[in-house]
KOLTOR-878224 format. One line per 8 residues: number of its first residue (from 1); for each residue x negated, y, z of C-alpha. Coordinates in steps of 0.05 Angstrom, whole numbers, plus 5000, padded with zeros to 4 digits. Example, Ala and Ser with C-alpha at 12.3 -4.5 7.8 and 13.67 -1.06 7.14 Angstrom:
# KOLTOR-878224
1 = 4754:4910:5156  4727:4979:5143 $
***
This chain:
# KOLTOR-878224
1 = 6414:3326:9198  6424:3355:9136  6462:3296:9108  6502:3280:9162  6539:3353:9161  6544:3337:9077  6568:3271:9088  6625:3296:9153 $
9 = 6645:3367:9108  6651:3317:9054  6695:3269:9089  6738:3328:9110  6742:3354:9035  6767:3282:9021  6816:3281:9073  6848:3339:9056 $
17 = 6857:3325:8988  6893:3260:8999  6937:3290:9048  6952:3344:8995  6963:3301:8946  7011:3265:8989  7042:3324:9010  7053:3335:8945 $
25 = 7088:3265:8917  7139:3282:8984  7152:3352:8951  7156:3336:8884  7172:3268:8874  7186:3275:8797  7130:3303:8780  7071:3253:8761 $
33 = 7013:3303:8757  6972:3325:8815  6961:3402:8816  6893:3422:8793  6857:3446:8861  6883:3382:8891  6849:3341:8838  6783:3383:8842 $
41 = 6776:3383:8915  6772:3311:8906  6730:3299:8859  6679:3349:8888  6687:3317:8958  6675:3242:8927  6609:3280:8890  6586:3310:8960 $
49 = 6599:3251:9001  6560:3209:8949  6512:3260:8952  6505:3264:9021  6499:3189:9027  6439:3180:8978  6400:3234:9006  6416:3207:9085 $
57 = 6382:3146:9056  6315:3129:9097  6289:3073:9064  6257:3064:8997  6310:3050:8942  6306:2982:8916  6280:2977:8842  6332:2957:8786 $
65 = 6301:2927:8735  6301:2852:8745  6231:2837:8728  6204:2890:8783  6258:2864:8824  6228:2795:8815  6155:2812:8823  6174:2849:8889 $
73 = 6210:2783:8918  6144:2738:8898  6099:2786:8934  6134:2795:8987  6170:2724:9006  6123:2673:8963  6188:2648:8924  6217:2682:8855 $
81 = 6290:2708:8851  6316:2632:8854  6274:2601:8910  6331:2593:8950  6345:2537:8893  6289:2501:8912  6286:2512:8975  6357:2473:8984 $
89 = 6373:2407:9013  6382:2361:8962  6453:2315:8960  6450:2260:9012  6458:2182:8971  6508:2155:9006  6493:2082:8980  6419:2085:9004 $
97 = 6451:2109:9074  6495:2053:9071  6445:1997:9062  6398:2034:9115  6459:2024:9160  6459:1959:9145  6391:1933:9150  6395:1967:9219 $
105 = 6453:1936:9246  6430:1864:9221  6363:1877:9256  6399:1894:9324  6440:1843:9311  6373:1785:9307  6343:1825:9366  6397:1825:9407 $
113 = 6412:1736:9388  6343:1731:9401  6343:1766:9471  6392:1716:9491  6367:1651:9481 $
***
C-alpha cells in the first residue's frame, strides 16, 4: 500500500515538473536553463518513483552476477544460460530433402505402373 501512494505522489511530483518546465520554455523561450525548484522537483520525483517501484516489488530480485545467474538457470530448468542453443532445430538439407522427394515419387510411380497391369 505503502508503495503504491510513493509510486502515485511520485508520478504527480513528475508531472508537475514537466508541465513547469514547459510552462517555462512558453514564458521564457530564450532562456536555456530550467529554474532550480523545477529541476529538483524532478529529480526527487524520478528518485521516489524509483523508490517506490523497487520497494512495490513482491518477488525475489534476480541475482546479477552471471555465474549465480547461471547456476540458478541449471537448477531450476536442467539447461545452462545457452540451452536454448541446443535445444534449437538444426538447418533443414535441402539436397537430402530433395532426393527423399525423389525416391518417393519414383516409388509411387512403380506402384502405381504396377497396379495397372
Amino acid at each position: 500500500m505503502a508503495s503504491k501512494a510513493l509510486i502515485s505522489f511520485s508520478s504527480l511530483l513528475l508531472i508537475h515538473s514537466c508541465y513547469s518546465a514547459h510552462e517555462h520554455s512558453l514564458l521564457m523561450p530564450t532562456t536555456t536553463s530550467l529554474p532550480l525548484d523545477v529541476a529538483i522537483e524532478t529529480i526527487v520525483s524520478v528518485v521516489l518513483l524509483c523508490f517506490g517501484i523497487v520497494l512495490g516489488n513482491r518477488e525475489e530480485l534476480k541475482p546479477i552476477s552471471w555465474s549465480v545467474w547461471s547456476g540458478l538457470l541449471e537448477r531450476e530448468k536442467g539447461c545452462g544460460q545457452f540451452g536454448y542453443l541446443e535445444e534449437r532445430v538444426g538447418f533443414l538439407d535441402i539436397r537430402a530433402k530433395r532426393a527423399e522427394f525423389a525416391k518417393w515419387i519414383k516409388g509411387a510411380e512403380v506402384g502405381s505402373s504396377s497396379q495397372r497391369t
